[in-house]
N, C-alpha and C positions, 0 to 999 in steps of 0.2 A: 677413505674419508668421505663424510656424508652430511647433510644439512637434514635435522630432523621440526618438524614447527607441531607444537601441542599446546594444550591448556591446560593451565595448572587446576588447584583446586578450588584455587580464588576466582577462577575465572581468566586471567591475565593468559596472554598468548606468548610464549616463550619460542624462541631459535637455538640451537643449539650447532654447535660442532660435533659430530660423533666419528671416535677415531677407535676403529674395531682393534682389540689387542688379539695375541693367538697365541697358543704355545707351541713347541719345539717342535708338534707334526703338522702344524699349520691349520688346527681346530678352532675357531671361534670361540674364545673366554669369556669374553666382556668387550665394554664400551666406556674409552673415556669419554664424561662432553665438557662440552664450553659454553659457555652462554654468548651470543655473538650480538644480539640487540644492543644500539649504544646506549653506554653506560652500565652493562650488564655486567658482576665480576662473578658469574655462576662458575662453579667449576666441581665436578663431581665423576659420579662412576653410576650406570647404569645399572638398575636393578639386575641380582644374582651376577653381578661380575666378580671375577676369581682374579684379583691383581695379584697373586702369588703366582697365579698357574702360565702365565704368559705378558706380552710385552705391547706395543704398537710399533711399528717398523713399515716405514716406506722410503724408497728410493727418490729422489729429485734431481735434477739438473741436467744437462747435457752428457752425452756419450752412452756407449756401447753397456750393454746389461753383461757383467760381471768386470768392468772397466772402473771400478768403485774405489775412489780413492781416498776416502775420509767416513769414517763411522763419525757420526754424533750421538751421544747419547747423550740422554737430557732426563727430568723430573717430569716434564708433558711433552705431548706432541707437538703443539701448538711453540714452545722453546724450541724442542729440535728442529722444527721446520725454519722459525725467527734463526737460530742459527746459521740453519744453509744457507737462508736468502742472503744475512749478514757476511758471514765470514769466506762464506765457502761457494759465491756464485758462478763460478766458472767449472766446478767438478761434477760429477754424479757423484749426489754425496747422498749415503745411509743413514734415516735416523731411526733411533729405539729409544722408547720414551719408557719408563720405568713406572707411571703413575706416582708420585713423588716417591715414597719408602719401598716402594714394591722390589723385586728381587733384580740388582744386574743383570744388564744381557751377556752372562759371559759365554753362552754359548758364541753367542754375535762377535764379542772383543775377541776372543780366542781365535776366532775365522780370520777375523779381519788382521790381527797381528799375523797372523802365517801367510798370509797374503802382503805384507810390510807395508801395511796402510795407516796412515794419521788414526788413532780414536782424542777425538775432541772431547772432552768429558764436561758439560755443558751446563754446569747445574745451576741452582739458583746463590745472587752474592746474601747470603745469611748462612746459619749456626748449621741446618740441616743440609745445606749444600754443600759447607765443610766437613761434616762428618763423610757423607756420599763418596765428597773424596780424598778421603783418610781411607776409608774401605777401599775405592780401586787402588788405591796406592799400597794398600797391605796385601790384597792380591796379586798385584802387577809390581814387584818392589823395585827390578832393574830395566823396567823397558822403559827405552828411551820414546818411542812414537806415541805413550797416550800425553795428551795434553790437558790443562786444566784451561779452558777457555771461560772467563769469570767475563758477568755482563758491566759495563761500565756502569759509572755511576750516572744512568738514565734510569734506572730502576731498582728492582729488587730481580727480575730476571730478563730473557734475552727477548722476549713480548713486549715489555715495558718498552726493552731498548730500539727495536726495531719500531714502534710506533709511535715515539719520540723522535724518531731520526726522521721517518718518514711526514712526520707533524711538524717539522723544525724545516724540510724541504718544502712542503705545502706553504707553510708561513712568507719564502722567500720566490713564492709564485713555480717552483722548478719541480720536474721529478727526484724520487725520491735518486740519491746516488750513496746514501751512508755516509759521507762525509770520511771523519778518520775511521770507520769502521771499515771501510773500502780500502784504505793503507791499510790496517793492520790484517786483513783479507789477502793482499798481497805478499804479503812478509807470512803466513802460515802457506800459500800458493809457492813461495821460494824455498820453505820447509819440505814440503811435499814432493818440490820435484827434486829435492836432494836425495830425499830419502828413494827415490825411483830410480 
């Protein structure tokens, strides 16, 4: 993950998020970014990136490097990570962002179920994030560990929700804590350690 600052054509000085994707040998594809200025809702793909050919995928949280207890995947980076902080802040938790339509990580799902780990399937609440998961569900038809984690109704995805919550703690002078997103964080942490 990387902070890139340029100038447009206009002149206007832009920020972005760039979250490098890779494929299966760990080559460099592409670049998702984000526009991170406020009020900015940029969201794009870096000149010659191949969102077919590979994914974004970074680890977060606490513990041991292969101690991974919950895959997220998500439609951006920027959701999967809003994920982990939301739901999942107590695990080292994996995310793979797919750049919205781009291909499943199912090399990644595959690892992670044979490992008997949570996959969070994390997409956005609209039409394209239900299709995303109609497709893992036609892939994955009997496993019980992927989960469909839908963002509440703070948004249209798990960004919105995370900066709503955190907007909503700001308002009431306090740090952020998620509120019931923190209970329902618990209750998938009681999931997980069933499943262990």
């Amino acid at each position: 993950m990387y902070a890139a600052t340029h100038t447009d054509r206009s002149g206007r000085e832009r920020v972005n998020a760039v979250f490098l994707t890779h494929d299966a040998e760990g080559r460099a594809v592409g670049a998702s970014l984000r526009g991170t200025l406020p009020g900015s809702t940029f969201k794009g793909l870096s000149r010659d990136s191949d969102k077919e050919a590979g994914y974004f995928s970074h680890t977060t949280g606490e513990g041991q490097p292969g101690q991974n207890r919950v895959l997220v995947v998500a439609e951006s980076p920027i959701d999967g990570l809003s994920v982990a902080a939301l739901l999942y802040p107590d695990y080292r938790t994996t995310v793979a962002a797919t750049d919205g339509a781009g291909p499943l990580p199912t090399r990644a799902i595959d690892d992670a179920l044979a490992q008997g780990k949570v996959v969070s399937c994390a997409f956005d609440n609209d039409r394209p994030g239900d299709r995303r998961w109609q497709e893992v569900r036609e892939l994955y038809p009997t496993t019980g560990n992927i989960v469909r984690d839908v963002p509440p109704a703070l948004g249209k995805d798990w960004n919105d929700a995370l900066r709503a919550s955190a907007g909503q703690e700001r308002e009431k002078g306090q740090q952020p804590e998620h509120g019931h997103e923190h209970a329902k964080a618990r209750e998938r942490d009681d999931r997980a350690d069933r499943r262990h």
